[in-house]
C-alpha positions in Angstrom: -15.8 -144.4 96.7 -13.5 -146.0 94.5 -9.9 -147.7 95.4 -6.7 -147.8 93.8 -4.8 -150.7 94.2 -0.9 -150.2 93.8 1.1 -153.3 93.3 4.6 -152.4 94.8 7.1 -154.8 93.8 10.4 -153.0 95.6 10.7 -152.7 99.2 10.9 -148.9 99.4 9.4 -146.5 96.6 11.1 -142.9 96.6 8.2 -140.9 94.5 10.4 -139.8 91.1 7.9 -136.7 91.0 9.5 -135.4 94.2 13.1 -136.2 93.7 15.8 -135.0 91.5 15.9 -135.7 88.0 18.4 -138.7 87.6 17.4 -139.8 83.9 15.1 -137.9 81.3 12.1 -140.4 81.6 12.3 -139.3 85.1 11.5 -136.0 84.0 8.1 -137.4 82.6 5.1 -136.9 84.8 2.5 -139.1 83.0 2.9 -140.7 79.7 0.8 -143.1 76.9 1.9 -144.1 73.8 -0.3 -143.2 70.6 0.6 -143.3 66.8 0.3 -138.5 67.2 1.8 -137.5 70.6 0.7 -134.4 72.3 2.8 -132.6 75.2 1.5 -131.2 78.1 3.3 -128.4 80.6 1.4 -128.0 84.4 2.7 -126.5 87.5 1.6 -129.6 89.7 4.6 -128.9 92.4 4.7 -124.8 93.4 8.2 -124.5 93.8 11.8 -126.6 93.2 13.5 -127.0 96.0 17.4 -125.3 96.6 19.6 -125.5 99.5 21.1 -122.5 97.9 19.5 -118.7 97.5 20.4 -119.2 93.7 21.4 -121.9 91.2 25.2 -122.7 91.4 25.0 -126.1 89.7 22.6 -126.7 86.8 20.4 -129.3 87.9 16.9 -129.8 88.1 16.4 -130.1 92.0 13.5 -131.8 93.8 10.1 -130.2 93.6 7.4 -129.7 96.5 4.4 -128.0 97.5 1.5 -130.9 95.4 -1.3 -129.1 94.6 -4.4 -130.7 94.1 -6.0 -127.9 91.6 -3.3 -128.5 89.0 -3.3 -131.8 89.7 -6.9 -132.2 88.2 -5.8 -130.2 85.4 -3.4 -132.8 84.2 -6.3 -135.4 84.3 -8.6 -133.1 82.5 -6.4 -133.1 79.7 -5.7 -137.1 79.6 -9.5 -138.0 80.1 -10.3 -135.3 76.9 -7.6 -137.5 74.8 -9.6 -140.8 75.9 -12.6 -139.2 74.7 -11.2 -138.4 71.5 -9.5 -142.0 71.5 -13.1 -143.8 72.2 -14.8 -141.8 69.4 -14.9 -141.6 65.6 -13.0 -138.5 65.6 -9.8 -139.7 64.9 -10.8 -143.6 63.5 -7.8 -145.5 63.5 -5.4 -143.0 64.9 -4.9 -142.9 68.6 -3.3 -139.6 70.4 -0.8 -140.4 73.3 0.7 -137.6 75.8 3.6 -136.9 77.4 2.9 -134.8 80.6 5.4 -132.7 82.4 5.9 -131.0 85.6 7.1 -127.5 85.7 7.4 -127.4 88.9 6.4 -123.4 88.5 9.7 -122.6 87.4 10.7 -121.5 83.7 13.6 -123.2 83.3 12.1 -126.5 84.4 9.5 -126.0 81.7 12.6 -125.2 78.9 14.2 -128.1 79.8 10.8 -130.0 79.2 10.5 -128.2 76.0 13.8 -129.3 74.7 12.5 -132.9 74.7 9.2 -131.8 73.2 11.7 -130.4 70.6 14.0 -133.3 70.5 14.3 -135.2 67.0 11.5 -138.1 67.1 12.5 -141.7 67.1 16.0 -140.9 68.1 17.3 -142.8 70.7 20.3 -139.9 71.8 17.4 -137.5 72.2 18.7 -134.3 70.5 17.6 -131.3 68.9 18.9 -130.7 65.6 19.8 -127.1 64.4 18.6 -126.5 60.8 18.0 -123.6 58.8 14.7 -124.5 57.5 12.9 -126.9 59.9 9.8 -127.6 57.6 10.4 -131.5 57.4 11.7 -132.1 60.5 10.2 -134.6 62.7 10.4 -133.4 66.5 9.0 -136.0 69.7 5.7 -134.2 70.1 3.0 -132.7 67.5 2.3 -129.8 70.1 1.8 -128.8 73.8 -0.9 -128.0 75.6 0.2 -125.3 78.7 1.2 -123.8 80.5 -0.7 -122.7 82.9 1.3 -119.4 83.9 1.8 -116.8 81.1 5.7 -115.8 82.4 6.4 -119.5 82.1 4.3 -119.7 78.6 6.1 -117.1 76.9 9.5 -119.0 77.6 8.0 -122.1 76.1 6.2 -120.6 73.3 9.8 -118.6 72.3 11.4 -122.2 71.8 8.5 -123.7 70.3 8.8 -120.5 67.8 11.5 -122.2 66.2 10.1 -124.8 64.7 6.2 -123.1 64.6 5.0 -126.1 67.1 1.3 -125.2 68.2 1.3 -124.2 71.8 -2.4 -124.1 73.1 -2.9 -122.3 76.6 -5.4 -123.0 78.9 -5.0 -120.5 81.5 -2.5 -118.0 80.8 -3.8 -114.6 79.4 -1.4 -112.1 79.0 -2.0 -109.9 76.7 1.3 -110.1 74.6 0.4 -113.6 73.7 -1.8 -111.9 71.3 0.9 -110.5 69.3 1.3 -113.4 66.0 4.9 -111.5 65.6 6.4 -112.7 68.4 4.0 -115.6 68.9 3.3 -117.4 66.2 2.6 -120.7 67.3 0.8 -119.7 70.6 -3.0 -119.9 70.7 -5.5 -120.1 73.8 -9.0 -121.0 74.9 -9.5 -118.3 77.6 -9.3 -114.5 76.2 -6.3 -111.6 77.0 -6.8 -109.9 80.4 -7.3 -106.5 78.2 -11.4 -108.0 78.1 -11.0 -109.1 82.0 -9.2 -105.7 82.7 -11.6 -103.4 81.3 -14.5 -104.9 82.1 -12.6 -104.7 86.0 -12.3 -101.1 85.6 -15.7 -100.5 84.1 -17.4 -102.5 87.7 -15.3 -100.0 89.8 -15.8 -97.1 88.6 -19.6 -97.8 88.2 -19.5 -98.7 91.6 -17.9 -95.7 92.7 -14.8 -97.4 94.1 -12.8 -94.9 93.1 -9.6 -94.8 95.3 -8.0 -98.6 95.3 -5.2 -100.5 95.8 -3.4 -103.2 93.6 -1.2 -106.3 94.1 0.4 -108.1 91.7 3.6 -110.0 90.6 6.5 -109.4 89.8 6.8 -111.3 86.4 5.4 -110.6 82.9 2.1 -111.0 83.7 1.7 -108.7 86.7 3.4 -105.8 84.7 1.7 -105.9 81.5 -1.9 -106.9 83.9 -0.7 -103.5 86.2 0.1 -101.7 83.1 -2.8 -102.2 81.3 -4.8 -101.7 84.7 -3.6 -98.3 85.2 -4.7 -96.7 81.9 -8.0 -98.4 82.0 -8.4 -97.3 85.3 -7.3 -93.3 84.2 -9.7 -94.5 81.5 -12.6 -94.7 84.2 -11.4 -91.9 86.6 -10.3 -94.1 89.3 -7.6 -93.4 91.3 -4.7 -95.7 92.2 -3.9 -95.1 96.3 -0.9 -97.8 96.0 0.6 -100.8 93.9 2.3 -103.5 95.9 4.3 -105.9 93.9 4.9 -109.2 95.3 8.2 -112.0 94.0 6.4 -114.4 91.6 7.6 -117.8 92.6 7.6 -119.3 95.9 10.9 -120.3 95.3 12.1 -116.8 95.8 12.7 -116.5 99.7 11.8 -112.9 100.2 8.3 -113.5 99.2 6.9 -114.1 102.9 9.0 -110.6 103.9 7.2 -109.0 101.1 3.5 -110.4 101.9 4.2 -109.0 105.6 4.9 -105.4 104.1 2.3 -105.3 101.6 -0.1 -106.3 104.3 1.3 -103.5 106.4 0.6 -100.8 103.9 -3.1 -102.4 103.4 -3.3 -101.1 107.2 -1.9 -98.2 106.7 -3.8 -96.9 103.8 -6.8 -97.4 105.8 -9.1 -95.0 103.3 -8.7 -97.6 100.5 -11.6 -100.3 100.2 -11.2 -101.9 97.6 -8.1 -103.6 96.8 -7.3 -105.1 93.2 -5.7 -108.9 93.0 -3.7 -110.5 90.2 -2.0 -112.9 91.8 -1.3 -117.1 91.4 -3.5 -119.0 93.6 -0.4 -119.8 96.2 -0.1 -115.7 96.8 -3.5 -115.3 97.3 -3.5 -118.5 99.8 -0.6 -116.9 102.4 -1.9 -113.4 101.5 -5.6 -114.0 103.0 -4.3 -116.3 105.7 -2.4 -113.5 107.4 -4.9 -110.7 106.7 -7.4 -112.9 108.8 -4.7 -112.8 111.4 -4.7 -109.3 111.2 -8.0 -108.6 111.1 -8.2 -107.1 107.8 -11.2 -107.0 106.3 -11.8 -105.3 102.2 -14.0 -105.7 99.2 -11.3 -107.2 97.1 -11.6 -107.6 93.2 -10.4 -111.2 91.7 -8.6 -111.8 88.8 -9.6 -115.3 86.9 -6.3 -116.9 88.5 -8.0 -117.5 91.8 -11.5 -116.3 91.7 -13.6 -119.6 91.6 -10.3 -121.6 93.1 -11.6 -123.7 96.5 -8.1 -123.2 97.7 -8.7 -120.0 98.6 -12.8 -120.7 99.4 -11.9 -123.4 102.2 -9.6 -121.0 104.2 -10.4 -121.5 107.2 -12.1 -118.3 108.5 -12.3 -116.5 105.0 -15.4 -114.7 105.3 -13.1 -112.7 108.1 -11.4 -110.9 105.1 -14.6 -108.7 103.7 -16.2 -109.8 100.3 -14.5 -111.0 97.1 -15.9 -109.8 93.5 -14.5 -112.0 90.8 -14.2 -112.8 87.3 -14.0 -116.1 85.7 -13.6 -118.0 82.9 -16.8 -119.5 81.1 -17.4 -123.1 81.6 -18.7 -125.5 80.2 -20.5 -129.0 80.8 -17.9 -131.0 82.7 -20.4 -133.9 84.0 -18.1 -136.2 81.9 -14.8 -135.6 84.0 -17.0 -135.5 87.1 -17.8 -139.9 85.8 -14.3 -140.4 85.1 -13.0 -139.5 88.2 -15.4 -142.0 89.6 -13.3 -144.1 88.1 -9.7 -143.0 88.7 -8.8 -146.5 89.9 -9.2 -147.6 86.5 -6.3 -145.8 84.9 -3.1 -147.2 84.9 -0.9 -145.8 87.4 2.7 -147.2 86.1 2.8 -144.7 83.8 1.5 -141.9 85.7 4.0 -140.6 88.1 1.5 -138.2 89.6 -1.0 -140.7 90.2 1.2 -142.2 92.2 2.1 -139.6 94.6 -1.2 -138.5 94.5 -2.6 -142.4 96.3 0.8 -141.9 98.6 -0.1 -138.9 99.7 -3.7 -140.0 100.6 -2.6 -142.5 102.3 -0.3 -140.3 105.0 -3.9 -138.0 105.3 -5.9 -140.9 105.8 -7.4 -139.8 108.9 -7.3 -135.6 108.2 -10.7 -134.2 108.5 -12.2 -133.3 104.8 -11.6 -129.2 104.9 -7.7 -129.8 105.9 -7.1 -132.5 103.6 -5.9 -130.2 100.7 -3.3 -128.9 102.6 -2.2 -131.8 104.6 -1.1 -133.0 100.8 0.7 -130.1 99.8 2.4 -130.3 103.7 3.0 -133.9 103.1 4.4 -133.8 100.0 7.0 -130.5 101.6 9.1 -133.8 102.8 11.6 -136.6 101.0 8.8 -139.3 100.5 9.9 -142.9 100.7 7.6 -145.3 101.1 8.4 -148.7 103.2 6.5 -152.0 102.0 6.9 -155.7 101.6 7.7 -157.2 98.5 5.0 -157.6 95.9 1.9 -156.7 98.8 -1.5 -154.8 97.0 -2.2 -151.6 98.8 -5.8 -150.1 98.8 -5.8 -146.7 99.0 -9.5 -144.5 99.3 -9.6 -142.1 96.1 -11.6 -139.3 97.9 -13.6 -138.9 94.8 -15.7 -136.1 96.4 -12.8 -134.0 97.5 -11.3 -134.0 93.9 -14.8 -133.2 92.1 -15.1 -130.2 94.8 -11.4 -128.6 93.8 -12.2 -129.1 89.9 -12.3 -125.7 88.8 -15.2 -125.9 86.1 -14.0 -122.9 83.9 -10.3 -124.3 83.5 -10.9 -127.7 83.1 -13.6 -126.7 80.4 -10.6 -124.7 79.2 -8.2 -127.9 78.8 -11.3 -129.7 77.6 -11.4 -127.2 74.1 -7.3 -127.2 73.8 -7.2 -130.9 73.6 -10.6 -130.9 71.2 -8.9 -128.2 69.4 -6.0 -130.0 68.4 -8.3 -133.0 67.7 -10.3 -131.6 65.6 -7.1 -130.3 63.4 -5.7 -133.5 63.3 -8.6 -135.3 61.9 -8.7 -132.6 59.2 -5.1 -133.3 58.2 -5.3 -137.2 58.5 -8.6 -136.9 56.0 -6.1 -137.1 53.0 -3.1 -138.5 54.9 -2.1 -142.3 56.8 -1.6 -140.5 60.0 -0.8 -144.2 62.1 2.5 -143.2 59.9 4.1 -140.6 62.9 5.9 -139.3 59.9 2.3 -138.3 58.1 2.6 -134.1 59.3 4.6 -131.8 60.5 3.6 -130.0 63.9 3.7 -126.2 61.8 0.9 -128.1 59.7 -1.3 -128.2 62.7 -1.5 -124.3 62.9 -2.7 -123.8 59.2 -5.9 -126.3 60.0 -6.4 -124.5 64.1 -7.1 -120.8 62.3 -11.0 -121.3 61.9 -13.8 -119.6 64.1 -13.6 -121.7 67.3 -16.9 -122.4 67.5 -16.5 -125.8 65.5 -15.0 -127.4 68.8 -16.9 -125.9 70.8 -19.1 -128.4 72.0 -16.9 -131.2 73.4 -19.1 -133.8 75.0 
């Protein structure tokens, strides 16, 4: 096992992750400078925390719920920018990042967006408005994320404006296909209308032919649902009931709504076969109280969960029936695996989430391995301050084995080819051009070089 050793030089710590934004470079998860800087958007917190049922003020509240998964996603994509950083690929011109949390909330990723945006080397941080923004210079060169298509459509409207590439990772919605409205969005997983169909295509060959469905209530569950339903009249198969469930934990009807569509599982007692395309948190609460109930289904996985070992280390999860998934394709990730062996190494002043991450540890010291995961995300519910004496070196156990396990191989593969992607682009523009000048290219520029067959990054360690 490795150790991170924390040199606290205050005598209380409050985590700036999990506490109101006060300043913008509080907003910044992670950060490391580089002469080309490269945004990233995750979900690390679920939810942003209210003491109101809607916003009144607008402010960009605290955010809980630390999830481990997403967490690991974040380091995916700074350890593939080391890689490219330690090779030849880009001699002489070193990428930085500049990581944010959404906090899975949209406007928390806009208002992230507007400092992507923001005019570079400006110290009041604005975005311009211009009629033609071909030589304008904005913070970032592009953004990988975010992970949820509702919250990547929002981002990739703003980016829009001034034709920033946007590589997803995850989300797969099938309007982020359409280059009209688009433009600047591309991805390294495909659509769901491949996952879909090919979903449709094992039921009815399987001759599951009365299901259910559950999905959300955002963009991505209606076009998914949509496109579900006329591949499924496609395949003959017949839809008993569709149970739409709030998209964010944030909203406060969601646990109300995961009691009634559980309730009409049991009461459609002739379907089988139930249908998920839900986030990871829905799937979590969902399962827990169908064990409690006793209900057991064949259910069918959509890519957002299927391999996830949140939902794997449930306590008691066999209890639900048997779980057919799909997933994306991975990759050889043996390289993250080493470099998690040596988390300690990376600096943790200017990684936020690193931070919490060793804080959080430390309260589940003693938590058996299968509860640790969610003792974090419990842990990190609560105002974390941290009491210690001035200047005092704390040693906190990594758990390298419990992060390799929740790596999800497919996504983190995923991250791996954005980052590589953009890499790869940026070397063919700096071939001609003095790109340790941050001036050298405009983000748009990045686009033209990223339309090629993506099998020349394919291979990416």
């Amino acid at each position: 096992m490795a150790f991170l050793i924390i040199l606290i030089t205050c005598f209380v710590i409050i985590l700036a992750t999990s506490q109101p934004c006060q300043t913008p470079d509080d907003f910044v998860a992670a950060t490391s400078p580089g002469h080309i800087i490269i945004g990233g958007l995750f979900a690390i917190h679920e939810k942003m925390l209210s003491s109101e049922d809607y916003p009144r003020r607008p402010q960009i509240q605290k955010c809980v719920g630390f999830e481990i998964s997403v967490f690991l996603q974040t380091l995916a994509m700074i350890h593939s920018i080391e890689k490219i950083n330690n090779s030849t690929l880009l001699s002489g011109v070193k990428l930085g990042y500049e990581i944010y949390d959404t906090c899975t909330e949209v406007t928390v990723a806009m208002a992230a967006t507007l400092r992507f945006l923001s005019k570079f080397n400006c110290s009041r941080e604005t975005v311009e408005f211009k009629c033609d923004y071909s030589s304008y210079m904005p913070r970032v060169k592009a953004v990988i994320g975010s992970g949820y298509s509702e919250i990547t459509m929002a981002v990739s409207r703003m980016l829009n404006l001034q034709l920033m590439p946007q590589v997803g990772y995850e989300s797969t919605a099938e309007i982020l296909s359409d280059k009209i409205r688009f433009p600047s969005f591309l991805r390294t997983v495909p659509s769901d209308f491949h996952q879909i169909k090919a979903m449709a295509h094992l039921i009815q060959k399987s001759g599951w032919n009365w299901i259910g469905i559950i999905t959300t209530d955002d963009d991505y569950g209606r076009l998914a649902l949509n496109t579900f339903i006329i591949q499924a009249e496609a395949n003959n198969v017949c839809i008993a009931f569709k149970e739409v469930l709030p998209a964010f934990l944030s909203d406060n009807t969601i646990e109300v709504r995961i009691n009634q569509t559980l309730e009409k599982i049991i009461l459609e007692a002739q379907v089988n076969v139930i249908v998920v395309f839900l986030r990871q948190f829905h799937v979590f609460d969902l399962f827990k109280k169908a064990i409690e109930m006793n209900i057991n289904k064949m259910w069918i996985a959509s890519d957002n969960w299927s391999t996830a070992t949140k939902i794997t280390t449930i306590p008691n999860v066999k209890k639900i029936g048997k779980v057919v998934g799909f997933a994306f394709r991975r990759g050889n990730i043996s390289s993250f695996h080493s470099f998690l062996q040596n988390l300690h190494l990376l600096p943790s002043d200017s990684n936020k989430l690193l931070h919490e991450y060793a804080m959080h540890l430390s309260a589940c010291a003693y938590v058996k391995y299968t509860d640790l995961s969610q003792c974090i995300f419990n842990h990190s519910q609560r105002t974390l301050a941290y009491k210690a004496n001035k200047a005092i070196e704390r040693n906190f156990v990594m758990r390298n084995d419990f992060l390799r396990d929740y790596a999800e191989p497919g996504l983190i593969h995923s991250i791996q080819l954005a980052v590589f992607a953009l890499g790869y682009a940026i070397r063919d523009l700096c071939q001609a051009r003095d790109c340790q000048n941050p001036n050298a290219f405009q983000p748009w520029e990045i686009i033209i070089e990223m339309q090629i067959p993506f099998s020349k990054f394919c291979s990416v360690n």
